[in-house]
N, C-alpha and C positions, 0 to 999 in steps of 0.2 A: 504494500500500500504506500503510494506517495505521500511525503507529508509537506503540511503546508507549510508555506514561506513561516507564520506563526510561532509555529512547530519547531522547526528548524534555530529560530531565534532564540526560543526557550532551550533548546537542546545546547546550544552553544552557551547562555549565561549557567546553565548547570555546570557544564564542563569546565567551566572557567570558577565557579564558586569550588566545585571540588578539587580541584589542580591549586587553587589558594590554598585548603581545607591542609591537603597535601605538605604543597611547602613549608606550613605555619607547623604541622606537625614535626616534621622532619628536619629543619634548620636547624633546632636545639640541641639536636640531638648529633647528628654532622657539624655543628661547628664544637662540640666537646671531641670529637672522634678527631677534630681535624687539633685541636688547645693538646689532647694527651697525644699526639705523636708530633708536635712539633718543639723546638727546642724552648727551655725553660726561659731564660735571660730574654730571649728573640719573642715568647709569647707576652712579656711585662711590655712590651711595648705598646700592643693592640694591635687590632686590624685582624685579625685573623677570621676567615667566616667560615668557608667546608673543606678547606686542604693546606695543610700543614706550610706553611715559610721554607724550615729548614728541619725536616724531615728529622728524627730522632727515635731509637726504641729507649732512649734512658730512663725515659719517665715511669716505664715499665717493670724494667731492670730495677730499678730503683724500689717500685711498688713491689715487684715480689720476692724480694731480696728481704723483705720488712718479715721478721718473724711473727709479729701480731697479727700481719696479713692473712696468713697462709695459716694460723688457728683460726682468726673469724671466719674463714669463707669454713671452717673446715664443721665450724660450728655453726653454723647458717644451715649449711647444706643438712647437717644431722637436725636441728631442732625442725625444719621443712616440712623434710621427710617424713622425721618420726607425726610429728604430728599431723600428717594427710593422712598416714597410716592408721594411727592409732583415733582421731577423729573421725573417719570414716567407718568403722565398725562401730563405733559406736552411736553415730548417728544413723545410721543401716540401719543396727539392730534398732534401736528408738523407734526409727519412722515402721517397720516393720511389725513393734508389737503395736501401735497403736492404732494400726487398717484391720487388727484383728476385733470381729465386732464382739465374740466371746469373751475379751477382757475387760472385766468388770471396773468400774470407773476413770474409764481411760477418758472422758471428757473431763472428770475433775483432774487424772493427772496432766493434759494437755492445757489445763487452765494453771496449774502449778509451775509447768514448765515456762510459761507465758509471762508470768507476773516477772522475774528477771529482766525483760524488755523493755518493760514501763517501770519498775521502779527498783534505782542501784543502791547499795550502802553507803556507797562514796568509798575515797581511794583508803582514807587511814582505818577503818575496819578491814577493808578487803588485805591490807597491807599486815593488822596488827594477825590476821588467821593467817597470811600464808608463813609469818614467821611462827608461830605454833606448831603450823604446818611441816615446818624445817626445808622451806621455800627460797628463803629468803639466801641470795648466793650459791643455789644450787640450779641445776641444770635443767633440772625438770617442771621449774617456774615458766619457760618456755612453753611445755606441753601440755603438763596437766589442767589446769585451770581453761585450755582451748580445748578441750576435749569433745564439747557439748556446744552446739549452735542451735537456737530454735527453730532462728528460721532457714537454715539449712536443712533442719529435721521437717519442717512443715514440704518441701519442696519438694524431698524423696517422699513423705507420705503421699502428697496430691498425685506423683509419678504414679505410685503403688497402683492406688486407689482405681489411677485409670487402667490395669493391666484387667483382662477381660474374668471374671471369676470360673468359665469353665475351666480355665486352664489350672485351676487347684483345684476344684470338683474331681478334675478327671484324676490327675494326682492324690486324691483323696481315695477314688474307689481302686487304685490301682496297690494302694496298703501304704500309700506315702506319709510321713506325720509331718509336721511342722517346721521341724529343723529342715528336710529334707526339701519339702516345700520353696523355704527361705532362700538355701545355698543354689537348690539344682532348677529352679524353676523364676523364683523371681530376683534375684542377683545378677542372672546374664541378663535378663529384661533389662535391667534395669543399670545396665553401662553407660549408658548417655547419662544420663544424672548422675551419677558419679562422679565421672570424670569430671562434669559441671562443678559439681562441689570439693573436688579435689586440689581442680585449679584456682578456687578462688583461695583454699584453706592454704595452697603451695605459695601464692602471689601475698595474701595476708600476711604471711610468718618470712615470708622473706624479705617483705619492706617494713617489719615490723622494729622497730627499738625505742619506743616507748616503756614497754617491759622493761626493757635493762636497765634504762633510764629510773625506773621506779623502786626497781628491787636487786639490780646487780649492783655490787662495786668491784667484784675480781674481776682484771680485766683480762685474766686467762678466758673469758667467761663473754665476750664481747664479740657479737654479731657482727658482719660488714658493713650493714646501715648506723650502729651506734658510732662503728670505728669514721662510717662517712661524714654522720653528721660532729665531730669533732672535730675532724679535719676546715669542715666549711664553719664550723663557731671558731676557730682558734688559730685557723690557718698556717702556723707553723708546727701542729702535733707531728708531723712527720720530717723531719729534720732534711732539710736541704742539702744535697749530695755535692761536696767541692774538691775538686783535683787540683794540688797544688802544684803549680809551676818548678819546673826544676829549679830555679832562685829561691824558691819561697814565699816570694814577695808578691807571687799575684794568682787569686782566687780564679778559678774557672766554673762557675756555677752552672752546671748542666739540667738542672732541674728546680721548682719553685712549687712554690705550696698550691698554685693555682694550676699549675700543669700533671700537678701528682692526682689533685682532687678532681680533677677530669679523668684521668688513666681511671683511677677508684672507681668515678659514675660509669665508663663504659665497661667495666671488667663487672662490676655487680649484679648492672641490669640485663648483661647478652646473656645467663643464663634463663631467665623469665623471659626473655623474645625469643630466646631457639623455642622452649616449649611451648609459646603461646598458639602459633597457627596451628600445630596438631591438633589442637581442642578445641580450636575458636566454633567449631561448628556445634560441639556438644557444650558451650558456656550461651550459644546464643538460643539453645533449643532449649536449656535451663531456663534463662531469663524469660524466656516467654510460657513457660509453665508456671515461673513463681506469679507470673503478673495474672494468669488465668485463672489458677486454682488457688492459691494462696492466699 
């Protein structure tokens, strides 16, 4: 079908609003890629937008040569994981007993779970249990306490809910119980949503340090976003790399707090963009279940 001249006109202010939409995305992010590989001294000058002056891996070299470095990414990646892992069964099982309609006051426990949403204790109770707890500078401050999301749990429920009931009827007359139900019947259903909720819990905990911030001070103990956001409050927390001149007498500064703390932002965030397009299909089929059923 031909389109009209109209048509056409609109089709081209679209492409041009998206192709902005584009750039405005992308610039921030290519001119840090272009700040962490160019030289340090050379970036204090300015100017620099998507490709490096005077081309350098120092900044790098520099960044993982830092043994704080190479424990936070090392503790980032474990508190992540563990906690998509450990998160996910348990919001599994949650949303899975609660589609069961045999379990007796599962509206009042759904209404228990709920009240958390609307009303918190505030930080210095939450703070005075988790040190009772023996929370406080320990590792698993990170996990435990993320363990439970409601409204992650209401998302797999509505998922559930929509799965057709023959298909546990029939698992029922064939001698199947409940467990068996759960694992072999509605767990592969139910991949899409997961994965939805894996990625948000993976993406959560990875740009998370606020936590640390509240309850860590070992900084064996310290994230890559705690370790980034010091760098960007204090800008010299990573000590500037200098080659002395065979005189002695003159500094060769190959690297600056503002070329390190860019290496830092693109070293952080590429592993949350390698994983994001795998999912992106099953984060966008979530989103629109929470907004239907939810």
């Amino acid at each position: 079908m031909k389109k009209s001249i109209g048509d056409r006109i609109l089709d081209i202010v679209v492409y041009f609003i998206l192709i902005l939409v584009c750039v405005a995305c992308l610039y921030p992010y290519l001119n840090q890629i272009a700040i962490s590989l160019n030289q340090g001294t050379n970036t204090a000058l300015g100017g620099i937008t998507v490709y490096p002056r005077e081309f350098t891996l120092e900044n790098y070299k520099t960044l993982f040569s830092n043994a704080s470095y190479g424990r936070a990414f090392q503790i980032t990646i474990l508190k992540s994981v563990l906690n998509m892992l450990i998160s996910g069964i348990v919001i599994f099982s949650a949303a899975y007993a609660l589609t069961r309609k045999n379990l007796k006051g599962r509206k009042l426990l759904t209404t228990i779970l709920a009240i958390p949403m609307y009303v918190s204790p505030g930080l210095i109770p939450i703070y005075i249990l988790y040190r009772y707890l023996g929370l406080i500078n320990n590792f698993w401050v990170y996990v435990l306490p993320y363990s439970f999301s409601f409204y992650s749990m209401i998302i797999i429920r509505s998922f559930i809910q929509e799965i057709p009931d023959a298909l546990e009827e029939s698992a029922l007359i064939d001698g199947a119980n409940e467990i068996e139900i759960m694992f072999k019947i509605i767990l592969p259903l139910s991949f899409s949503v997961l994965a939805t909720i894996s990625l948000w819990t993976l993406v959560n905990q990875w740009n998370d340090w606020t936590t640390t911030l509240y309850y860590i001070t070992n900084k064996k103990l310290y994230p890559l976003q705690y370790l980034m956001i010091q760098v960007i409050k204090q800008g010299e927390q990573i000590k500037q790399k200098a080659i002395l001149e065979a005189s002695g007498t003159e500094v060769n500064i190959k690297t600056t707090s503002e070329s390190i703390k860019a290496a830092m932002l693109v070293s952080t965030s590429i592993p949350i963009i390698a994983v994001y397009p795998f999912l992106q299909k099953y984060f966008v089929k979530g989103v629109t279940i929470g907004a239907v059923k939810g």
